[in-house]
C-alpha positions in Angstrom: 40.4 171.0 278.7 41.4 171.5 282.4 41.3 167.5 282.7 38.4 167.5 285.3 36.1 166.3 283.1 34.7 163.1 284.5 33.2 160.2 281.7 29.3 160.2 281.9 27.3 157.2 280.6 24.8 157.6 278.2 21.4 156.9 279.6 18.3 156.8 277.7 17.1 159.5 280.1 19.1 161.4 278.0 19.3 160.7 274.8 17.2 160.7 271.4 17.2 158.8 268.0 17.5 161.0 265.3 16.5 159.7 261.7 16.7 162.5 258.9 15.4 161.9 255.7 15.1 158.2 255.2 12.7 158.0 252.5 12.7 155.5 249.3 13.8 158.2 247.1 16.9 159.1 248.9 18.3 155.4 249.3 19.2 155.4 245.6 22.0 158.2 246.2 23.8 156.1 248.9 26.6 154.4 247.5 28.4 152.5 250.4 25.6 150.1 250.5 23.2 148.1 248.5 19.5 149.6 248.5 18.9 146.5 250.9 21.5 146.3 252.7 20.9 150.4 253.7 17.4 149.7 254.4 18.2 147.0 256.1 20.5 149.5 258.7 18.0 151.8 258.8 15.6 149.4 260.3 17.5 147.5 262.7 18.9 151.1 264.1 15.3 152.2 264.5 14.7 148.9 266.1 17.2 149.8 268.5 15.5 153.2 269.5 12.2 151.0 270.0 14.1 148.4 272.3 15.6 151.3 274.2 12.0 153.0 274.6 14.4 156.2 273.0 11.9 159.6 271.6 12.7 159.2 267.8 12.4 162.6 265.6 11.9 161.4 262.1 13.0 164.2 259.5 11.3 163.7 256.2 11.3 167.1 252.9 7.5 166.2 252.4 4.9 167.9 253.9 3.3 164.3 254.5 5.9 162.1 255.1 
């Protein structure tokens, strides 16, 4: 790095939520958290993207989500 590079803000003009495969089957693998307490992240992160107005892509490996 030349050490121009000036610090940019992130704005949510330029920025996305990106969920990938949250789905009731998959919460069983994680292991740092409870089932509730993961759930529980999950939610209040998307609630985030909804306060912030933020596009959200939701990922799922079922054809009907």
């Amino acid at each position: 790095m030349n050490g121009t590079h000036q610090y940019k803000r992130l704005s949510r003009d330029d920025a996305a939520l990106l969920l990938v495969d949250h789905q009731s089957g998959l919460i069983s693998l994680v292991q740092d958290f409870s089932p509730g307490e993961f759930k529980n992240n999950v939610l209040a992160v998307a609630a985030c993207g909804a306060y912030f107005k933020l596009p959200t892509i939701l990922t799922t490996s079922f054809e009907n989500g």
